[in-house]
N, C-alpha and C positions, 0 to 999 in steps of 0.2 A: 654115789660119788657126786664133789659138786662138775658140774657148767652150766657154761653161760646158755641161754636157751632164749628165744624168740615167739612168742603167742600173736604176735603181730607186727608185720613188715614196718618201716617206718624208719626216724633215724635213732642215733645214740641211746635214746632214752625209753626204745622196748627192748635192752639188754639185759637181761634178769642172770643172776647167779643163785641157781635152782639145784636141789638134789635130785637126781635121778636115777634110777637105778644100772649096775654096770654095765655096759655091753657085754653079748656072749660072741665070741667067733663063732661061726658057721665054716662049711667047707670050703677049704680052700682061702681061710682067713686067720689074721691073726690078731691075736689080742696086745696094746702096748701098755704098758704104765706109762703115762705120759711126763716126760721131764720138764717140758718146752713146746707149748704153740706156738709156730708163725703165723704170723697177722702179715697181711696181705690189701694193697688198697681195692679188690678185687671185693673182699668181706665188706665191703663198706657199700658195694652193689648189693652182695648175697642178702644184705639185712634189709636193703631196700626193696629185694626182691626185683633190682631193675638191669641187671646181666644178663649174659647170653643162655646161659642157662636158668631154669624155673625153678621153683622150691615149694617145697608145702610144709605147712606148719603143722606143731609145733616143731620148729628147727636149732638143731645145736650147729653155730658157727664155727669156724676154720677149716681148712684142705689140707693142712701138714702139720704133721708132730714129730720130735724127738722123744727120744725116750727107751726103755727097754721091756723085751718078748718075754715072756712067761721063761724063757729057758738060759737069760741073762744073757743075751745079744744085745748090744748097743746099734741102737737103729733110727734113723728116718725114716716117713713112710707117707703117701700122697693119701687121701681121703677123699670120698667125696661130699661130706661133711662129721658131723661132731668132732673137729679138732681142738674145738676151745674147751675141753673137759680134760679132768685126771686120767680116765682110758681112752681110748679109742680102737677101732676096732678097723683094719684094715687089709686088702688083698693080700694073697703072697706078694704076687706080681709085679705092686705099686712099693716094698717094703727093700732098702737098701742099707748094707750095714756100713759103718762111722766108721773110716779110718780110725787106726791109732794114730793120733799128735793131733787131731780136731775136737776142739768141743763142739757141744751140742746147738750153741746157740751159730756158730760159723757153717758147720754140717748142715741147718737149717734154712742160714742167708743162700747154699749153694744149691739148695732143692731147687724148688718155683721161681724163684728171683735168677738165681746162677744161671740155669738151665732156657730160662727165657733170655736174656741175656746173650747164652751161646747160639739160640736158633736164630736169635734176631740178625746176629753178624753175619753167618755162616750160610742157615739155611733159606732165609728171607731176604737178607739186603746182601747176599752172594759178594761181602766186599772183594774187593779185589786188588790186588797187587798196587800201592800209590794213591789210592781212594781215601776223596774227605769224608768224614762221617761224624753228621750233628745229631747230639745224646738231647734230645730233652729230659730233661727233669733228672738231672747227670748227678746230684746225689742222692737219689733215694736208690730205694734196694735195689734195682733193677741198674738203673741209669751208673752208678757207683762199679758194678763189675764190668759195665759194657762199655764204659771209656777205659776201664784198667787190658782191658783185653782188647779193645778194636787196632793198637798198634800192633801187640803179639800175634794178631790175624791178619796183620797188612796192612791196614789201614796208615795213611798217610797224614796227612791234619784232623785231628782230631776237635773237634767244634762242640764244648757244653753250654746248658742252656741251666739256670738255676734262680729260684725266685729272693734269695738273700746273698749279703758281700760276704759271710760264713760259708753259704753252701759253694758258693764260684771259687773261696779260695780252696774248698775243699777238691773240688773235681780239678783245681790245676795241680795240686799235690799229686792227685792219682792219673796225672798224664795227659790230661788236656790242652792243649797247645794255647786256646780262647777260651773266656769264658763269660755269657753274659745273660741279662735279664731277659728273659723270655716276654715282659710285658709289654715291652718297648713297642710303637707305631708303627713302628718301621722296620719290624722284625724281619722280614725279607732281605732289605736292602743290607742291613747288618750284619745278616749269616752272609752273604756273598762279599761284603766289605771281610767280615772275619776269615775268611777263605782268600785272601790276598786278592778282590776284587773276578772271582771266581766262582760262578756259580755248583753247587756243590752236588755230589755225586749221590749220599745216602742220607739219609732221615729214619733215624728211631723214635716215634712217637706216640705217645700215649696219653696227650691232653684233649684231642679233638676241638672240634672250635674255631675259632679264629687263627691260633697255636698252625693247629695241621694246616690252614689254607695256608697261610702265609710261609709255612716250612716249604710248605708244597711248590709255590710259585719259585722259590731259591733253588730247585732243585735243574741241573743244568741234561741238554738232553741226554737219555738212556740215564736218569738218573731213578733212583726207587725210595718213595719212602713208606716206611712199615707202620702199620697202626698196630700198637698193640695192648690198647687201652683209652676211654672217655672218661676222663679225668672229672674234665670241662661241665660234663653232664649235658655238652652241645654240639646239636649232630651235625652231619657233612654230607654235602652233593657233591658226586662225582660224576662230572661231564666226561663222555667217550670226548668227544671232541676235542676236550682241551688238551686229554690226552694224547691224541693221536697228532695233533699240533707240534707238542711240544717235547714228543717222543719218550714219555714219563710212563712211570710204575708205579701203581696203589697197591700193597698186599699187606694184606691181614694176620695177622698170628693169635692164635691162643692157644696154651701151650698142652689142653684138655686134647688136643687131636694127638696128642705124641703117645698119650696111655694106651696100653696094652701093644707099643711098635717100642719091644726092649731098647733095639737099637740106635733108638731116638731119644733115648733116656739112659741107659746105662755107659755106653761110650763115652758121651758130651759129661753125666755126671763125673766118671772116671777122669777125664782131661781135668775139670775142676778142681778136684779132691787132691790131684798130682800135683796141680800149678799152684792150690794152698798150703796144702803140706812143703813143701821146698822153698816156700815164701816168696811166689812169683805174683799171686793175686790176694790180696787183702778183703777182705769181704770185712763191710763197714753196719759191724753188729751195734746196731741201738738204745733205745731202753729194754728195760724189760719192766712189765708191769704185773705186779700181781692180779689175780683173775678177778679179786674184788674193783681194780680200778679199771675192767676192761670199758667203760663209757667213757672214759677221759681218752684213755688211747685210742679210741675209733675218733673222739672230736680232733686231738690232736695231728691224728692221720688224714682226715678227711681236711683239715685245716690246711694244710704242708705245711705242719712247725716240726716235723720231724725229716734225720737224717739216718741213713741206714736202714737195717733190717729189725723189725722191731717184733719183740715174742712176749710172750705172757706166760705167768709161773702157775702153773694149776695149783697148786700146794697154797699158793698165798693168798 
């Protein structure tokens, strides 16, 4: 079968499209024909080898695929890699089936992205009843479902953050109240001018860097903001003190601690799966690139020229 495969960490340019042979499930596994990889800006770590978790080569990249079971289920399914291949091979546990009225590549955007997305409102930044809540990077797969849903969960002004005048006008279509350049100097002063001169309750962030200090400083006391991602590739000190000052919340997510806790995954996917089908939440599906152009899609991703959820076609 072809995928893409890695002999060496590095960027774009150790992505190889290799044949190898298929996977076999073992117990307790199952085998997919792959329709649809999601691509993820987390794979843009996995290749560098510099994420939270380690890798050893030779490595097949992605964590999620569409596609169908040997016994003609239509399904998604989490991996803990070779998702960027024609099979993949994967848990029961981790494997959930496609609504009817969702395609594959929507089923996909609600995996990883959806699902982070709902811990981040819900189980991390606990919004609450009238609460502001500032989306960085508010159109990409992630930031795009968690401004469409931070009001359906309570949330009160909704604040995006977005690097072009396309992506800003995009996340105010999907419910953003503001929307603005996250480059800006004065990114502090701005999110609490955008919040009616109000310093702001929650932070979803996943740039690290200057990004997080500065979101950070805007947050008003008891306010939280969630890391769930270093975009930036630039790390961050966190002072007890400054915390304990200013009566602030740092908490972390990733969304590898929800496997093997059904309830942390099937629930929240279910809410999703309800709220798209009935056409409550829009999941903003991207390109799709065939496997042969998967180094353009990683530069393009790693770039932020991309909007939405972006997947790759094994077959191409």
């Amino acid at each position: 079968m072809r995928a893409v495969q890695i002999e060496k960490f590095g960027g774009p340019e150790v992505l190889q499209v290799v044949d190898v042979p298929k996977p076999k499930p073992g117990e307790g596994e199952v085998l997919i024909e792959v329709s649809r990889s999601g691509m993820n800006f987390a794979d843009t770590h996995q290749r560098e080898n510099s994420y939270l978790a380690r890798y050893e080569l030779p490595l097949i990249l992605g964590g999620e695929v569409a596609g169908t079971t040997e016994n003609g289920r239509r399904v998604i399914a989490l991996v803990p890699r070779g998702g960027y291949a024609e099979y993949a091979v994967a848990h029961e546990s981790a494997v959930y089936p496609i609504p009817d009225g969702l395609d594959d590549g929507v089923a996909l955007a609600l995996l990883i992205q959806g699902l982070t997305a709902w811990h981040l409102l819900r189980t991390c930044g606990r919004v609450a009843p009238g609460e502001s809540v500032v989306v960085v990077s508010g159109a990409g797969g992630v930031g795009s479902l968690t401004v469409q849903l931070a009001k359906p969960f309570g949330a009160g002004r909704v604040i995006a953050t977005a690097s072009s005048e396309q992506k800003r006008a995009l996340t105010l279509e999907l419910g953003a109240d503001v929307a603005m350049d996250p480059s800006r100097d004065d990114l502090t002063e701005a999110l609490i001018e955008a919040n009616d001169g109000r310093r702001v309750d929650v932070v979803l962030e996943m740039s690290g860097g200057r990004i997080f200090e500065q979101s950070a400083e805007a947050l008003a006391p008891f306010g939280r903001i969630v890391a769930y991602g270093i975009a930036s590739r630039e790390p961050n000190t966190v002072e007890t003190g400054r915390l304990m000052r200013k009566s602030r919340s740092v908490v972390g997510f990733w969304l590898m601690h929800c496997l093997g806790r059904r309830d942390m995954i099937e629930e929240p996917l279910a809410d999703l799966f309800e709220r798209a089908v009935r056409g409550g939440l829009r999941p903003q599906v991207g390109a799709t690139y065939p496997l042969s152009e998967v180094r353009r899609a990683h530069e393009e991703l790693q770039g932020r020229r991309t909007i939405g959820k972006l997947l790759l076609d094994p077959r191409a």
